[in-house]
C-alpha positions in Angstrom: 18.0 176.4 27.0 21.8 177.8 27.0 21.9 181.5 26.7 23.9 183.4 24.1 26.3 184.6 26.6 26.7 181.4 27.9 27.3 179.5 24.6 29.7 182.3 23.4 31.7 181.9 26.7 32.0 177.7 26.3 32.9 178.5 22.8 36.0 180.7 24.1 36.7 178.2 26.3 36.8 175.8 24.3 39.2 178.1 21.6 41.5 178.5 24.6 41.7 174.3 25.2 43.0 174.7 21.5 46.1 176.3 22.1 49.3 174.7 23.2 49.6 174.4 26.9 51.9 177.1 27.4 50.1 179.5 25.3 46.6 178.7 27.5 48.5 179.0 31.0 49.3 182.6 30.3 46.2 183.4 28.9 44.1 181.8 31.5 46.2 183.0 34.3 44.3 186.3 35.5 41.4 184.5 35.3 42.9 181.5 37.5 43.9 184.2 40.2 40.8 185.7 40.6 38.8 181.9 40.8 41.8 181.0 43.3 40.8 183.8 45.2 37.5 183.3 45.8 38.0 179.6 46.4 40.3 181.2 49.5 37.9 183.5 50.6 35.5 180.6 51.3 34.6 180.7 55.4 35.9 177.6 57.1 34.0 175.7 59.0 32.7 176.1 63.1 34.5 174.6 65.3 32.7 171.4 66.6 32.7 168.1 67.6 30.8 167.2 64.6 31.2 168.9 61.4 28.8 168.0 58.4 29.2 168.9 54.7 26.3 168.9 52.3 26.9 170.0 48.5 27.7 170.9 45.9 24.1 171.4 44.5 21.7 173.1 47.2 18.7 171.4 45.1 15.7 173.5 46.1 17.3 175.0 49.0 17.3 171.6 51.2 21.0 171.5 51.6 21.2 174.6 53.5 18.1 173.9 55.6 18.9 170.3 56.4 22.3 172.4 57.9 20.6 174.8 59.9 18.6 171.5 61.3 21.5 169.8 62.4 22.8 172.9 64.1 19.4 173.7 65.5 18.4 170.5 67.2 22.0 168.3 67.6 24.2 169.5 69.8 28.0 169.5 69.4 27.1 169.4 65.4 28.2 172.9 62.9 27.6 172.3 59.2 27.8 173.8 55.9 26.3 173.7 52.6 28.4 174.1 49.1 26.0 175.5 45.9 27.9 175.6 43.0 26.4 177.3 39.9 26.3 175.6 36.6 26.3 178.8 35.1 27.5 182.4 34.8 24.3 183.6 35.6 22.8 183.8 39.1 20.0 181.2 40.5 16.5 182.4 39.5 15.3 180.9 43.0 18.5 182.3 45.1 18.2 179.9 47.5 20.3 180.9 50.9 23.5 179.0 50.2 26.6 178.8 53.3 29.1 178.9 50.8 28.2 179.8 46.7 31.0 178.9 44.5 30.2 180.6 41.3 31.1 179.3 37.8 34.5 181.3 37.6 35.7 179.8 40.8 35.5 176.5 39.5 38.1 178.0 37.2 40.5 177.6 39.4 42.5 174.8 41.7 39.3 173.6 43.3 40.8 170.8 44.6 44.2 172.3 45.9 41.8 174.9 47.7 38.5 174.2 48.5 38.8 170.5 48.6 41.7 170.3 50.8 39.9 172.6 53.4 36.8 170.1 53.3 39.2 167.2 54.0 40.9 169.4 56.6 37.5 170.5 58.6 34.8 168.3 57.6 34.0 165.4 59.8 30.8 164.3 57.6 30.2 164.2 54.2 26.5 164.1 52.1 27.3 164.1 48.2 24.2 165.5 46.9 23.1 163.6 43.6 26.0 161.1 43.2 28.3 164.6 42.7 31.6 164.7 44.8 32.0 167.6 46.9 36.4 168.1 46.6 36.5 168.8 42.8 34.8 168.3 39.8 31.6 169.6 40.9 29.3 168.8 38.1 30.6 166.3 35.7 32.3 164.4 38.4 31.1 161.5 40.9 30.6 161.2 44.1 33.0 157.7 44.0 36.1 160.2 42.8 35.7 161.7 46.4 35.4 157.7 48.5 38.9 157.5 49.0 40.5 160.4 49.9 37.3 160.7 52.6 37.8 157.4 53.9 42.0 158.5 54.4 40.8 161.3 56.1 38.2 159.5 58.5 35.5 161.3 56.9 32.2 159.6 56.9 29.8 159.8 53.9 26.4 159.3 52.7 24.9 159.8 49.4 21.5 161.9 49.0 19.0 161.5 45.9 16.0 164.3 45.6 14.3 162.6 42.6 14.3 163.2 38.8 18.4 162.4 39.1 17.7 159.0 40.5 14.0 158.0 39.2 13.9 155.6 36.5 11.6 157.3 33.4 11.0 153.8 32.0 9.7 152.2 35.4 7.8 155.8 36.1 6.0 155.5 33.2 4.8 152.0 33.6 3.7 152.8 37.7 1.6 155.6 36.5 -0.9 156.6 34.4 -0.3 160.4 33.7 3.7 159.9 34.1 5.3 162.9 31.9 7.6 160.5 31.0 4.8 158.8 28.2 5.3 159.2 24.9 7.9 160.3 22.1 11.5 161.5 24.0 13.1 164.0 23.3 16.6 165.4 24.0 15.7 166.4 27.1 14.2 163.1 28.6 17.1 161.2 26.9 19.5 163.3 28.8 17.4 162.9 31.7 17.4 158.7 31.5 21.1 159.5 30.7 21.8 160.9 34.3 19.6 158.6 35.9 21.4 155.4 34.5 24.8 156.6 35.1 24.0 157.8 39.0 22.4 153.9 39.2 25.7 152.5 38.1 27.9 154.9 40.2 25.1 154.1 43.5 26.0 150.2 42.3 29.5 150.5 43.9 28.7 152.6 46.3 28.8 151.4 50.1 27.3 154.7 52.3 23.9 155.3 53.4 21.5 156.1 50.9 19.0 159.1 51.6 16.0 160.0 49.5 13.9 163.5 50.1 10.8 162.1 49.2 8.7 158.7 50.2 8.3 157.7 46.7 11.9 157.3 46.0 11.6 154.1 48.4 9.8 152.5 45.9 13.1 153.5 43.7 15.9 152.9 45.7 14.2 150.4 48.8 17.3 150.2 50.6 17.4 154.0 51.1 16.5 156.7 54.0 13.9 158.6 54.0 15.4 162.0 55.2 12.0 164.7 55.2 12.4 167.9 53.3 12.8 171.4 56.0 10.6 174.3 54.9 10.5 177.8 56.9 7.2 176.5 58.9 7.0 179.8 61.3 7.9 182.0 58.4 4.9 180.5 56.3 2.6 180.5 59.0 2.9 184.1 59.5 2.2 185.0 56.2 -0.7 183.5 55.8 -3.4 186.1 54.7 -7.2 185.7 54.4 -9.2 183.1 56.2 -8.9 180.1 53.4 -11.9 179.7 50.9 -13.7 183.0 51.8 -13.4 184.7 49.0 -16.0 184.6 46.1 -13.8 183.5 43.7 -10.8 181.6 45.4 -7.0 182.2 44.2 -5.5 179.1 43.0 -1.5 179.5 43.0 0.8 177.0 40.9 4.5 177.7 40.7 6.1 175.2 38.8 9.9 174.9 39.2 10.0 172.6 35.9 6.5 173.0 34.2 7.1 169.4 32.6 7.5 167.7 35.7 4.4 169.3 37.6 1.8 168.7 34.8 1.3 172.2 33.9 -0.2 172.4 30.8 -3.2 170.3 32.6 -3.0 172.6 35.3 -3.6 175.5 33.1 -6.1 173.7 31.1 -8.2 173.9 34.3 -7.6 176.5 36.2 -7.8 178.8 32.8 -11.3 177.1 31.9 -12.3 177.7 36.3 -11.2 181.3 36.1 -12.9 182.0 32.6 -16.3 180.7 34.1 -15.4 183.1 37.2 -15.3 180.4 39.4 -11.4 181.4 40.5 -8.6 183.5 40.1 -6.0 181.5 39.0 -2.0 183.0 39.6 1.1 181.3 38.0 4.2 182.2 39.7 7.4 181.7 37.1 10.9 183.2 38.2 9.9 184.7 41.9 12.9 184.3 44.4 12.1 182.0 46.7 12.6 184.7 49.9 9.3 185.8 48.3 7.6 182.8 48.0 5.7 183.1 51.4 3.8 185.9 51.0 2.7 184.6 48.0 1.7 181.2 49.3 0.2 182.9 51.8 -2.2 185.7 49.9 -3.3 182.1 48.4 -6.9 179.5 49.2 -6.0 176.8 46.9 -2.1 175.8 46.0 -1.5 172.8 43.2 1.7 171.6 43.1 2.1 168.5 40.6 -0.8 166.3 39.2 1.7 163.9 37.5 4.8 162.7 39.5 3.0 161.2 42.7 5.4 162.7 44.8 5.3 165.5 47.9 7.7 168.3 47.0 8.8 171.2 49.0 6.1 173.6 47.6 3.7 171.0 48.9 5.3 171.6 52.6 5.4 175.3 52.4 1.8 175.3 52.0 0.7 173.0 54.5 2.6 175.2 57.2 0.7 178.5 55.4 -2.7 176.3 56.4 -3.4 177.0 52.6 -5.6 173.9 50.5 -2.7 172.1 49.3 -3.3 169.9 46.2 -1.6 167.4 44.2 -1.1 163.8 43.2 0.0 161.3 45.7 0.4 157.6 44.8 -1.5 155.4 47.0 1.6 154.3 48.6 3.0 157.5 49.0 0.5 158.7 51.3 0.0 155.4 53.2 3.9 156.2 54.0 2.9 159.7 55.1 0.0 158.8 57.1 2.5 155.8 58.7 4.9 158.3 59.3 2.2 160.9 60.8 1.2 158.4 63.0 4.5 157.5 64.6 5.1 160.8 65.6 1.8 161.2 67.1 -0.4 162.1 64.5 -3.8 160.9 63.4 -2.2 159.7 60.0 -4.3 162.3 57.9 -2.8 163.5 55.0 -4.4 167.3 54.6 -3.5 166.7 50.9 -6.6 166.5 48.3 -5.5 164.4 45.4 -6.0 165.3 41.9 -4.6 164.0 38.4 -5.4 165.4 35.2 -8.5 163.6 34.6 -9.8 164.7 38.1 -8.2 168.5 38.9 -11.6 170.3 37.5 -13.8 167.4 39.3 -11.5 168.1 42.9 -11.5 172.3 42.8 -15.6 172.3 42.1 -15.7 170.1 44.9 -13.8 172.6 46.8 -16.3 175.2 45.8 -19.2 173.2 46.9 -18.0 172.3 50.6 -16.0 174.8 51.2 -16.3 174.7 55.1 -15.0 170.6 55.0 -12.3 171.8 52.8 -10.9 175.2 55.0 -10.9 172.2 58.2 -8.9 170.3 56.0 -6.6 173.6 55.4 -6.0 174.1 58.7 -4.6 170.8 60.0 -1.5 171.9 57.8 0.4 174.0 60.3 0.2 171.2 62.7 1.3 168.5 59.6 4.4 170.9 58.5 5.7 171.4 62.5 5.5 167.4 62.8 7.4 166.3 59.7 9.1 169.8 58.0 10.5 172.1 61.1 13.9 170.3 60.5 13.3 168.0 63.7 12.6 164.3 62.1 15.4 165.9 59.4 18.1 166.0 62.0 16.8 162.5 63.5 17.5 161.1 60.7 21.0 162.4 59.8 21.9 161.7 63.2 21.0 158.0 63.3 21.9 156.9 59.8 25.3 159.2 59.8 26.5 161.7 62.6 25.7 159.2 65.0 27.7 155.9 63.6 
């Protein structure tokens, strides 16, 4: 929902579009200076061979960590991430962010500015979302930005991280407890509304095509699977208690979009469990996420959806905190994780126990009954997350589908 502040500052906005050009230039001019001069106070890029540019969203943090995996394990390769607010007010997650271009800086000459520097220093280019990364940050696309990369010899790829991209029709037909059933409401409708108009811009569209999550192969089957990168050794080493040895286990869910993560099932349950002293159930809303590992940590039991089918980055973190990580995989989701597992040496288990709505309550009591089965399970995390999360496969990836070609 907008905030008041918010809604009072589009409606001045909008009251100085009103006015006759001349009038709005010298009223808007201060305000043009000070976004011009943050856009200049942006740090340029390192020097290197390679230089990649992810943005301008930062969705979850992945921007930024795919950067630092490039740099990590590529040599001759600097990058940088762009996060660019939609709003006046700061991130509730405050994810790190190389460069943070905040709402007033979009004010100004983006394009003059920042975009020139990208097409100055940038060797690489991943659009985030379909959005373009010279101008226009938000309402733009990604297809605004093809040519003047191409002029420059910039290469480009596009990456997708899931509700911008996912059909809610087809999602709704594929599974049984999709959130997209039902009446729609504004929100879905906008939703659908984003998700056809990113189709029809990825129609023309001739880069690579990444995805962050295995189920968005069934969406888009031409694409890349590039893995999500999680703080494994920071999650590790906040893990608290031994798993499951607590009388009453604590069950952690953090929804970043309660809708999308089946929460009111979630609660049903874990409510009910806790009521019956069975657990001690914790809901985490609004917690930066430079917290989010002792929490995880002080954790048995984390559920992260029970609707989507898909393995998010909260799913990740706990696996490398060897906590019991729960949620709903489709079938083929986890055959493609298990595949994966087992290319890169694994055994191709998935420590993930499955649950949907109908089956959460049925999956927990059987965590309470076999505990000792369940805390094995638990601990082949760390292993799972340093495999497929520590940025390694990440860099693989963007190497041989981009930095590479």
């Amino acid at each position: 929902m907008v905030s008041p502040v918010n809604r009072l500052r589009r409606l001045a906005w909008r009251g100085l579009a009103a006015l006759p050009a001349p009038v709005r230039e010298v009223a808007t001019l201060p305000v043009r200076r000070r976004a011009d001069a943050e856009l200049r106070a942006l740090a340029p890029m390192p020097a290197a061979e390679r230089r990649l540019y992810l943005g301008p969203w930062n969705t979850a943090g992945q921007a930024y960590a795919w950067a630092r995996a490039v740099e990590r394990h590529l040599p001759g390769v600097a990058a940088q991430n762009l996060a660019a607010h939609r709003s006046a007010a700061a991130g509730t997650f405050r994810y790190p962010a190389d460069q943070a271009l905040s709402a007033l800086a979009q004010r100004g000459h983006v394009r003059e500015i920042h975009g020139a520097r990208v097409l100055r220093e940038a060797t690489h280019v991943v659009f985030e979302s379909g959005r373009p990364v010279l101008a226009d940050l938000h309402a733009g696309s990604m297809l605004a930005d093809v040519p003047e990369l191409e002029a420059a010899g910039i290469r480009h790829a596009v990456l997708f991280h899931g509700s911008e991209i996912r059909d809610l029709r087809a999602h709704a037909e594929a599974y049984a407890h999709s959130p997209f059933h039902g009446p729609w409401d504004d929100y879905l409708r906008t939703l659908q509304g984003v998700v056809e108009r990113n189709r029809r811009d990825l129609a023309d569209y001739a880069g690579p095509v990444l995805v962050s999550t295995p189920d968005l192969l069934d969406v888009l089957p031409g694409a890349t699977w590039l893995p999500l990168v999680v703080e494994v050794e920071r999650f590790a080493g906040a893990a608290g208690a031994p798993v499951l040895e607590r009388p009453r286990p604590v069950v952690l869910h953090a929804p970043s979009n309660p809708r999308l993560k089946g929460t009111e099932a979630v609660e049903r349950v874990l409510e009910g469990m806790q009521a019956a002293g069975l657990v001690e159930y914790r809901r985490l809303t609004g917690v930066p996420h430079a917290r989010m590992a002792a929490f995880v940590g002080d954790a048995d039991v984390v559920v992260d959806q029970v609707v989507l089918g898909n393995p998010g980055v909260l799913l990740a973190e706990t696996l490398a905190a060897g906590r019991l990580a729960v949620a709903h995989l489709a079938p083929g989701v986890r055959e493609r994780m298990a595949r994966s597992d087992r290319d890169r040496g694994g055994d191709g288990v998935v420590p993930v126990l499955d649950a949907d709505p109908d089956t959460l309550e049925e999956v927990l009591r059987g965590v309470l009954d076999e505990r000792g089965r369940h805390t094995e399970l638990a601990a082949r995390g760390p292993a799972w997350a340093r495999r497929h999360h520590d940025g390694t496969r990440a860099a693989e990836v963007l190497d041989r589908v981009l930095l590479s070609t």
